[in-house]
N, C-alpha and C positions, 0 to 999 in steps of 0.2 A: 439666462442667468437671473435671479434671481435680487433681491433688497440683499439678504443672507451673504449670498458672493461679493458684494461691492468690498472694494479698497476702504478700511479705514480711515486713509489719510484723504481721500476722495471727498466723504460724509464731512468730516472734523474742516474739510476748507469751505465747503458749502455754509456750514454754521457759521464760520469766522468772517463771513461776507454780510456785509453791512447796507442793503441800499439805500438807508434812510439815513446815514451819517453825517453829510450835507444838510440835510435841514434840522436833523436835532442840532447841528452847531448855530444853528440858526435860530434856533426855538428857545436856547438856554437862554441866550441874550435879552433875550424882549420878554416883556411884561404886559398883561392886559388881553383880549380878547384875538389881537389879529393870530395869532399862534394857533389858536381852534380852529377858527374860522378856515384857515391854512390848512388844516387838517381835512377838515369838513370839504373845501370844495376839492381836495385828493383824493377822496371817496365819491364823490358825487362825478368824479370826470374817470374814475376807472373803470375802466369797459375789460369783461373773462377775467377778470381778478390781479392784471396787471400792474399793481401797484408801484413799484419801483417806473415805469414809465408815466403813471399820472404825477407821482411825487416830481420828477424829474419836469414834467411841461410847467408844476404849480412853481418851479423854481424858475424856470425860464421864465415866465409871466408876471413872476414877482422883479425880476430881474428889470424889465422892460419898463413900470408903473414909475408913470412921471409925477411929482408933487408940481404941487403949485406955488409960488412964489413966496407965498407965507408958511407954507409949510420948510422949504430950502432954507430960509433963511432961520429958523427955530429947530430943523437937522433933524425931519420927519424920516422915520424908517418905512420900510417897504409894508412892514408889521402894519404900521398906524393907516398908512393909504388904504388896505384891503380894509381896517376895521372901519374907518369911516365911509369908505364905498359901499360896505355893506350894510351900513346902518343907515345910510342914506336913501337904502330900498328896502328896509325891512318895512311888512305892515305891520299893521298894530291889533289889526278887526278879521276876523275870519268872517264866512258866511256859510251856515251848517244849513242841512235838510231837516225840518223838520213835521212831521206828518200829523196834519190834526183834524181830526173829522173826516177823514179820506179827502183831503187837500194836504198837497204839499208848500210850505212857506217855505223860505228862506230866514231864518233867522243869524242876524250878526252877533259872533260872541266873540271876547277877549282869547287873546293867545298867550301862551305860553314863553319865554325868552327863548327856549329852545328852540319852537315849532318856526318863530319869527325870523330867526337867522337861517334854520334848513332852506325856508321859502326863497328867502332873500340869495341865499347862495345858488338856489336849484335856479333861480329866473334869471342870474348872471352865466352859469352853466349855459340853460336854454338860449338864452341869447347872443351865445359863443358859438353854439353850434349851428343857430342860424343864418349866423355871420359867413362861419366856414363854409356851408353850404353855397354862399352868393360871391364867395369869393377866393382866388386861387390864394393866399397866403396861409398860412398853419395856424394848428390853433391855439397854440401859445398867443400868437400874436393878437388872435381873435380877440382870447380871452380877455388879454390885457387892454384893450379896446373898449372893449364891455365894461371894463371893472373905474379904468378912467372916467367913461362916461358917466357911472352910477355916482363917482366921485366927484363931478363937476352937475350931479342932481339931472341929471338926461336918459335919454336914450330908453331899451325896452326896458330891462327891470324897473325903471322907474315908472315907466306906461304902466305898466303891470299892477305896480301896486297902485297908481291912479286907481286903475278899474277897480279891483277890490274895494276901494274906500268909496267909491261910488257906488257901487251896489249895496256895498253895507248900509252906507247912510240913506239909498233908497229903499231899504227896508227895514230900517230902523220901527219903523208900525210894525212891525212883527219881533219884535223885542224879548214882547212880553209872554214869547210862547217858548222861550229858554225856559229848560227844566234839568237842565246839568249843571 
């Protein structure tokens, strides 16, 4: 059978199913950056285009994120932790190829705000997944791990952008062969 043959009322219930309802009531509420960012790492943790399941772990994970004492007491959202978590590992410096006389440099060049939070979310992802891998708990759990850590200024996203900023500033002499 057939798209053609299907029950009408079949199609019409499929449409009225909503897996994101939970978090757009979630998203209306809050103000500011953590709401993208929310977004962003539900795209970045869906795997075959399962999205109603990544949406579903970023709730759980949101769910888990402890503030900190200053935050509880001023009535920090779950919003505000991820945004600060992930600004706390965003870099600020890329370091691009670039080829001069048949030598290759490294040249560090400014990023973009977009480019800066992708990185930031993709290295709390990465470091979720490498959790999961070392360890039998899920990976909501991971996640929220990860995102704590970046939150308290630790752990790998923040290695991470260490190294970047390192390498940048070690090749800050090649600066000057930016041409973008």
């Amino acid at each position: 059978m057939g798209v053609l043959n299907q029950d009408p009322n079949m199609v019409q219930n499929k449409k009225k199913i909503n897996p994101f309802s939970n978090l757009n009531d979630l998203l209306q509420t809050n103000t500011g950056y953590g709401h993208l960012y929310a977004d962003k790492l539900a795209n970045l943790i869906m795997m075959n285009g399962l999205k109603p399941k990544a949406v579903a772990t970023v709730i759980r994970c949101l769910a888990q994120l402890k503030p900190s004492k200053h935050d509880k007491d001023r009535g920090a959202t779950k919003f505000e932790i991820l945004e600060n978590a992930v600004s706390n590992v965003m870099p600020y410096v890329q370091v691009r190829k670039a080829k001069v006389r048949g030598t290759s440099h490294l040249v560090p060049c400014p990023m973009s705000h977009t480019q800066m939070y992708t990185k930031a979310i993709r290295w709390l992802v990465d470091g979720a997944r490498m959790m999961k891998k070392n360890s039998k708990s899920n990976f909501d759990t991971c996640l929220a791990s990860v995102i704590n850590d970046a939150y308290a200024n630790q752990g790998y996203a923040k290695v991470k952008r260490d190294e970047l900023h390192k390498l940048a500033e070690a090749n800050r002499s090649s600066a000057y062969y930016r041409w973008w």
